[in-house]
C-alpha positions as CSV (number, residue, x, y, z in Angstrom):
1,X,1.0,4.0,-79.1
2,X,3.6,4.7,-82.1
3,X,6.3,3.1,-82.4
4,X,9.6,2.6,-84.5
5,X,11.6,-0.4,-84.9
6,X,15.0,-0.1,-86.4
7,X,16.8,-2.8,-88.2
8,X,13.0,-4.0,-88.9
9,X,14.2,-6.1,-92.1
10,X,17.3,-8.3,-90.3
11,X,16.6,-11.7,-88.0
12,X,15.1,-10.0,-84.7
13,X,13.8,-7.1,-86.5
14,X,11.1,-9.6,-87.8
15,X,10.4,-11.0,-84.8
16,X,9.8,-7.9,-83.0
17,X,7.4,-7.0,-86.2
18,X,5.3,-9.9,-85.2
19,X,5.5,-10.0,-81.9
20,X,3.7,-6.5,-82.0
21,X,0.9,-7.4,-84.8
22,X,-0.1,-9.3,-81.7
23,X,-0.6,-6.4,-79.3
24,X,-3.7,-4.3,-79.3
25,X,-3.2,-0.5,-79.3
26,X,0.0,-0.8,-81.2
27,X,0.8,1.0,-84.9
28,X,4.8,0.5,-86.0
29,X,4.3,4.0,-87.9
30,X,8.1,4.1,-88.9
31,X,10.5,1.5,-89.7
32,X,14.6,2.2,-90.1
33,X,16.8,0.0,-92.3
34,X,20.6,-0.3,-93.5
35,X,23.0,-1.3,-96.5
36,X,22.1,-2.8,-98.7
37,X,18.4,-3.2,-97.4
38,X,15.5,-1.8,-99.7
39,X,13.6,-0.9,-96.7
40,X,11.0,1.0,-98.8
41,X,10.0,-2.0,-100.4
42,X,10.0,-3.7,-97.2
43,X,7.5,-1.2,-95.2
44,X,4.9,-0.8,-98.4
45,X,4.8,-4.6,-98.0
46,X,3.6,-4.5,-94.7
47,X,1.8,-1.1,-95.1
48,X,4.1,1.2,-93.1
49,X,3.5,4.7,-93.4
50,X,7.4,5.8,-93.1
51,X,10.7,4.6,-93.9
52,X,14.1,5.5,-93.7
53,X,17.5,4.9,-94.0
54,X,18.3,7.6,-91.3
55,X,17.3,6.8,-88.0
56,X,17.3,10.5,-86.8
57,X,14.7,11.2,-89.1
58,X,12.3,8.8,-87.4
59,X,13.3,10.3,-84.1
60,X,12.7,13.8,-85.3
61,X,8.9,12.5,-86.1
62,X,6.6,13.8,-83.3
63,X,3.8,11.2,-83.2
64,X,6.7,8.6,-82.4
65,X,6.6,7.4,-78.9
66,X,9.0,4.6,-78.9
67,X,11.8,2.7,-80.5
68,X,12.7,-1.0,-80.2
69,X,16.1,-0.9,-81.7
70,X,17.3,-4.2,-83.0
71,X,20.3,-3.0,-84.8
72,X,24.0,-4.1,-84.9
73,X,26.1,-4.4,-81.7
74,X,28.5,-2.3,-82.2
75,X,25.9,1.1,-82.5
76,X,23.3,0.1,-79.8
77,X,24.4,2.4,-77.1
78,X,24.6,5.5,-78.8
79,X,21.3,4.8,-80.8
80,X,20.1,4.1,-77.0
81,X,21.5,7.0,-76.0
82,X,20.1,9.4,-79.5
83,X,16.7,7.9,-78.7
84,X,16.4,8.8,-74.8
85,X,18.0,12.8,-76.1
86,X,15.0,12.7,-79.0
87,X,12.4,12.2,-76.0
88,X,11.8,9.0,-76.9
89,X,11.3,5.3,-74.9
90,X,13.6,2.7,-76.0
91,X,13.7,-1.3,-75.5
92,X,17.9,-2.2,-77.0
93,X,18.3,-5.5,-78.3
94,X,20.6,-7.5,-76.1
95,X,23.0,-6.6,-75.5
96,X,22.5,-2.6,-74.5
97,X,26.5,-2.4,-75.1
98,X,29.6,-4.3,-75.9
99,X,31.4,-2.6,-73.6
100,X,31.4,-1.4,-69.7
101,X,31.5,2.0,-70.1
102,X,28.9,2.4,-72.6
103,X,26.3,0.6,-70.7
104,X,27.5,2.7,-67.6
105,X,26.1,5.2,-70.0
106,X,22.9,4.1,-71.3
107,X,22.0,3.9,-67.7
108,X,23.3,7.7,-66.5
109,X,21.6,8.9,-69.7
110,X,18.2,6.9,-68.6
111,X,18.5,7.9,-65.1
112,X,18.4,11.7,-66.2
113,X,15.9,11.7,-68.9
114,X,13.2,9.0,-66.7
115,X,12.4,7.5,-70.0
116,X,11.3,3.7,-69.6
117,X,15.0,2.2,-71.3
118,X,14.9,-1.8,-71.4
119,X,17.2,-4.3,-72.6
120,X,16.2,-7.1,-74.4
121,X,17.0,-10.2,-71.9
122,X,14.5,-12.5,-73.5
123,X,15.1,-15.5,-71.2
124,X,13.6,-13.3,-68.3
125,X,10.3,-13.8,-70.1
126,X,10.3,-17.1,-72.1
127,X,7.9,-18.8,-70.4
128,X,10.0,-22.2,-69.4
129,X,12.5,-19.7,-67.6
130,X,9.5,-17.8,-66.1
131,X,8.0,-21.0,-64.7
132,X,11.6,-21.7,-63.0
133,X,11.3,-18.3,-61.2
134,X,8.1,-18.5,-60.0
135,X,8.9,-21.5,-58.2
136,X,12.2,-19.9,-57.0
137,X,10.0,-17.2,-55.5
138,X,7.9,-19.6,-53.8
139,X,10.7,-21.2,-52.2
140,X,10.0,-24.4,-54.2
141,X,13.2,-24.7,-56.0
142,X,17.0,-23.5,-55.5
143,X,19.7,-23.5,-57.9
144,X,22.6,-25.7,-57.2
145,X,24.3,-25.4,-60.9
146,X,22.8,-24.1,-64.3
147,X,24.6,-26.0,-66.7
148,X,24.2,-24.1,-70.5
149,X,25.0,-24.9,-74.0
150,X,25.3,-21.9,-76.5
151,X,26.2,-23.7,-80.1
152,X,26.2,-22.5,-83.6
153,X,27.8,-23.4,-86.7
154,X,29.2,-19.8,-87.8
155,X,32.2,-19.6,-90.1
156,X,31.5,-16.5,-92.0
157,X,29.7,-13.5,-91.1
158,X,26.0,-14.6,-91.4
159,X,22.8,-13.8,-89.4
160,X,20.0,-15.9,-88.3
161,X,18.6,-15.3,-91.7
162,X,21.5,-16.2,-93.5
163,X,22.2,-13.5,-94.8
164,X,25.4,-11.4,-94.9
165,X,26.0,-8.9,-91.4
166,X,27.3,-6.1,-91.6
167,X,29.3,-6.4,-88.5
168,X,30.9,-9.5,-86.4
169,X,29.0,-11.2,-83.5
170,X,30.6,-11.8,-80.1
171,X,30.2,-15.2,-78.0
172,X,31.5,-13.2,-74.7
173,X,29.3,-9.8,-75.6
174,X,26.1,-11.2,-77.0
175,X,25.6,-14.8,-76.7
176,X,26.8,-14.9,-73.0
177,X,25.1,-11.8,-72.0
178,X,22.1,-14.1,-72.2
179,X,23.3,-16.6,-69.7
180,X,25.1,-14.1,-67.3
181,X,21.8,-11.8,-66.8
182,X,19.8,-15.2,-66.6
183,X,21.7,-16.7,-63.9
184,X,22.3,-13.8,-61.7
185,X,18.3,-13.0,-61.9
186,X,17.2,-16.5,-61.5
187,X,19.7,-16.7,-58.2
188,X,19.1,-13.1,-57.2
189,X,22.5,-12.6,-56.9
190,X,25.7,-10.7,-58.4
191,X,28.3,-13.4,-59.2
192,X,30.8,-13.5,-56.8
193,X,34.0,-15.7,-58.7
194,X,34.1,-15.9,-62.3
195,X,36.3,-17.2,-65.2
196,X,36.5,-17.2,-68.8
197,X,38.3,-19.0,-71.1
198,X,38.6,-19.0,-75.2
199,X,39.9,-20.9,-77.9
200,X,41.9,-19.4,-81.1
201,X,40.8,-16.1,-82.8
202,X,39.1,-17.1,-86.2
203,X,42.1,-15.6,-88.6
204,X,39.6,-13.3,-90.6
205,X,36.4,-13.0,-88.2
206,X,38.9,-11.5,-85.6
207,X,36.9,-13.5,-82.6
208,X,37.4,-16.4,-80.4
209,X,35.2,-19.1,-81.7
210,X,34.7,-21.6,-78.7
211,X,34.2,-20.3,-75.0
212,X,34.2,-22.0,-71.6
213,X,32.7,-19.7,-68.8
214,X,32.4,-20.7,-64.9
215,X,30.5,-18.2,-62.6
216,X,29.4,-18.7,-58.9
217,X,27.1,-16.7,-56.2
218,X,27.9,-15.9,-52.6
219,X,25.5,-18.7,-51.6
220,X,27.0,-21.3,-53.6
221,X,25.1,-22.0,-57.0
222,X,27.5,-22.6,-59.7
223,X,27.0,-22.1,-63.6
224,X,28.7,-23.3,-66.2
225,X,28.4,-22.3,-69.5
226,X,30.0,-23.5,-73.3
227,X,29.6,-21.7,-76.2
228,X,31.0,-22.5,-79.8
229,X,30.6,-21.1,-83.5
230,X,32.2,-24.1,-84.3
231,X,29.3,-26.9,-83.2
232,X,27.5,-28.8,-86.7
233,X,24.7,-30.3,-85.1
234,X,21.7,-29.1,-83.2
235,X,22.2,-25.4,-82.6
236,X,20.5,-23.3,-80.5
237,X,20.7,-22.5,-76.2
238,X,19.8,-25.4,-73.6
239,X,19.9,-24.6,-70.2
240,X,19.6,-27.9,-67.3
241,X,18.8,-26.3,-64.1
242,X,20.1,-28.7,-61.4
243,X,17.8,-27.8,-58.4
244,X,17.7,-28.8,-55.0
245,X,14.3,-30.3,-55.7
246,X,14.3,-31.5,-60.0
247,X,16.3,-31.1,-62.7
248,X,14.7,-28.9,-65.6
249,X,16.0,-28.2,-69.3
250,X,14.8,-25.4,-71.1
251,X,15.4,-25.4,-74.4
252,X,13.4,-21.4,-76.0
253,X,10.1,-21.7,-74.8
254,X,9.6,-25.2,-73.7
255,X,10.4,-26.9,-70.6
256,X,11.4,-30.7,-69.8
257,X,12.6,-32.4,-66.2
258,X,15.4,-34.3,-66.6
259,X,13.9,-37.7,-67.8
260,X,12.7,-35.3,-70.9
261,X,9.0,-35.4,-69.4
262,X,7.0,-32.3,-70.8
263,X,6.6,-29.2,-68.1
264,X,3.0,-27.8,-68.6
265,X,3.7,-23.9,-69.1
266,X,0.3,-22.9,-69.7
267,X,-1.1,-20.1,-67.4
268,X,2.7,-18.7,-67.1
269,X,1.9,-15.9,-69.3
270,X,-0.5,-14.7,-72.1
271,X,1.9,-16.0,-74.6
272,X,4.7,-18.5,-75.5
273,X,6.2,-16.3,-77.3
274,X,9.5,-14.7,-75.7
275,X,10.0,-11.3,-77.9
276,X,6.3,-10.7,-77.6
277,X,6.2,-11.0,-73.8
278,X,9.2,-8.6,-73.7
279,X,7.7,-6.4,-75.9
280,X,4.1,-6.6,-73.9
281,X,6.6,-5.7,-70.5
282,X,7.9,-3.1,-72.3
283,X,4.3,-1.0,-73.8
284,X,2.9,-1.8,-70.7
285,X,5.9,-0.4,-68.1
286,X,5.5,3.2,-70.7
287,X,1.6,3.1,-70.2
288,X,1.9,2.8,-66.4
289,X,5.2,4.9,-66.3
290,X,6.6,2.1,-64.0
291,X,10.6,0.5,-64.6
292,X,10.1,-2.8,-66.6
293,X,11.2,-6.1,-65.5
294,X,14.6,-6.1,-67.5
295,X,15.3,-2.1,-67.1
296,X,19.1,-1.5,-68.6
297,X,19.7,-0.4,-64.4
298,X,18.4,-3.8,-63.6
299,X,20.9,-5.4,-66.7
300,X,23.9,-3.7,-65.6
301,X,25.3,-6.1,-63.0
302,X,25.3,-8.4,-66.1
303,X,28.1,-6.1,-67.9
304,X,29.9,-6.0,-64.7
305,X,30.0,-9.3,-64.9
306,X,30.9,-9.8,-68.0
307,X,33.6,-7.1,-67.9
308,X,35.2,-9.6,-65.4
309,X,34.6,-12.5,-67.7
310,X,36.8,-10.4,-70.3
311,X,39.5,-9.4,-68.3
312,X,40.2,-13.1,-67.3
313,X,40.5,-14.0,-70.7
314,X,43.4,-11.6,-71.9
């Protein structure tokens, strides 16, 4: 299988680069880049046959069969949406859209092409949060609050990298999209009361920079989530999971109980890597024309929910 990844050079770009050296069958034959990359120098460095600045032309390229796109924000619907029209599978960075309506889209537009469209909720697949469902399924555990931390130290418009973005990241849009989807998967449920509230608007960024978000299910589990741009210490996402039967923390792809003893994840899944296990779900759901664990029909309740989150905040 061919595939292209666009935005290959910035933060997640890389990571999806890796994450599918690691897969057997699988050739990135095009890569697509942005100002001020030199994404020709990038792909002959890794010996990728064809790059561009234009991600139609990689679209209009026959022998490609699928794009990860792990672009800007602001442009991931429509690319979504150029990439299903081109013929053309397509896994969307999270989140699939910054807005309702778009992702209302991206899901219409997949419905009537029956491409395999995915959105990139990581935490479905890291393996700590994978380990928590199984034993959810199993009736072992139930939710009675996920308690999450999103914090970063982010006063300028800088990626993972470090390196100057080209657009502005969103707490509400982005970084809570992860916790939203999580929650209402792990509980298997929409929420049914949310809240949302922010702190000042950064005077040049334009966004709020600290965020306080409550959410709760019809059969009672809570989650409560804090997330800050602001936060000069250890940065990252930790999730506790307050269960009926243990308290877990998951901090990326390791898992604790709440006296910080080590969860053994082996056997969860082939890897404990997170992007490549997405990846992996999302090769594997085009081979055997199947909807992938994390389809953008499957991640829509989370924009709904976060639509809500946004209207309580004006």
């Amino acid at each position: 299988m061919k595939v292209c990844v666009a935005g290959a050079s910035g933060a997640f770009g890389m990571k999806h680069l890796e994450a599918l050296a690691a897969i057997e069958g699988i050739e990135v034959a095009s890569v697509v880049g942005g100002e001020p990359d030199d994404i020709e120098g990038f792909a002959k460095e890794r010996r990728i046959p064809h790059w561009t600045k234009d991600l139609a032309e990689s679209l209009a390229r026959s022998e490609i069969d699928a794009v990860i796109l792990a672009t800007p924000t602001p442009i991931h619907a429509a690319q979504a949406i150029r990439c299903m029209h081109a013929g053309k599978h397509v896994l969307v960075e999270i989140p699939m859209a910054d807005s309702l309506a778009d992702a209302e889209e991206v899901v219409r537009v997949q419905k009537q092409t029956g491409l395999v469209a995915m959105a990139g909720h990581v935490r479905r697949f890291n393996p700590s949060h994978q380990w928590i469902h199984n034993r959810i399924k199993r009736g072992e555990l139930r939710i009675q609050q996920m308690d999450v931390q999103t914090f970063f130290f982010r006063r300028t418009n800088m990626n993972a990298l470090g390196k100057p973005r080209t657009w502005t990241d969103h707490l509400l849009w982005h970084h809570a999209c992860h916790t939203v989807d999580l929650f209402q998967y792990q509980t298997g449920e929409t929420a049914s009361e949310v809240f949302g509230l922010q702190g000042p608007v950064h005077p040049t960024l334009g966004i709020a920079m600290d965020m306080s978000i409550g959410m709760k299910v019809p059969s009672g589990a809570i989650c409560t989530l804090s997330l800050s741009f602001n936060n000069n210490g250890p940065l990252g996402t930790f999730f506790r999971y307050i269960c009926d039967n243990g308290t877990y923390i998951a901090r990326y792809d390791d898992l604790v109980d709440g006296n910080d003893k080590p969860v053994d994840l082996s056997g969860v899944a082939v890897s404990k890597n997170g992007i490549e296990l997405i990846d992996r779900e999302f090769l594997a759901s085009i081979r055997e024309a199947r909807e992938p664990n994390g389809s953008v029909a499957q991640c829509l309740p989370a924009m709904r929910t976060l639509d809500r989150i946004a209207k309580s905040l004006r």
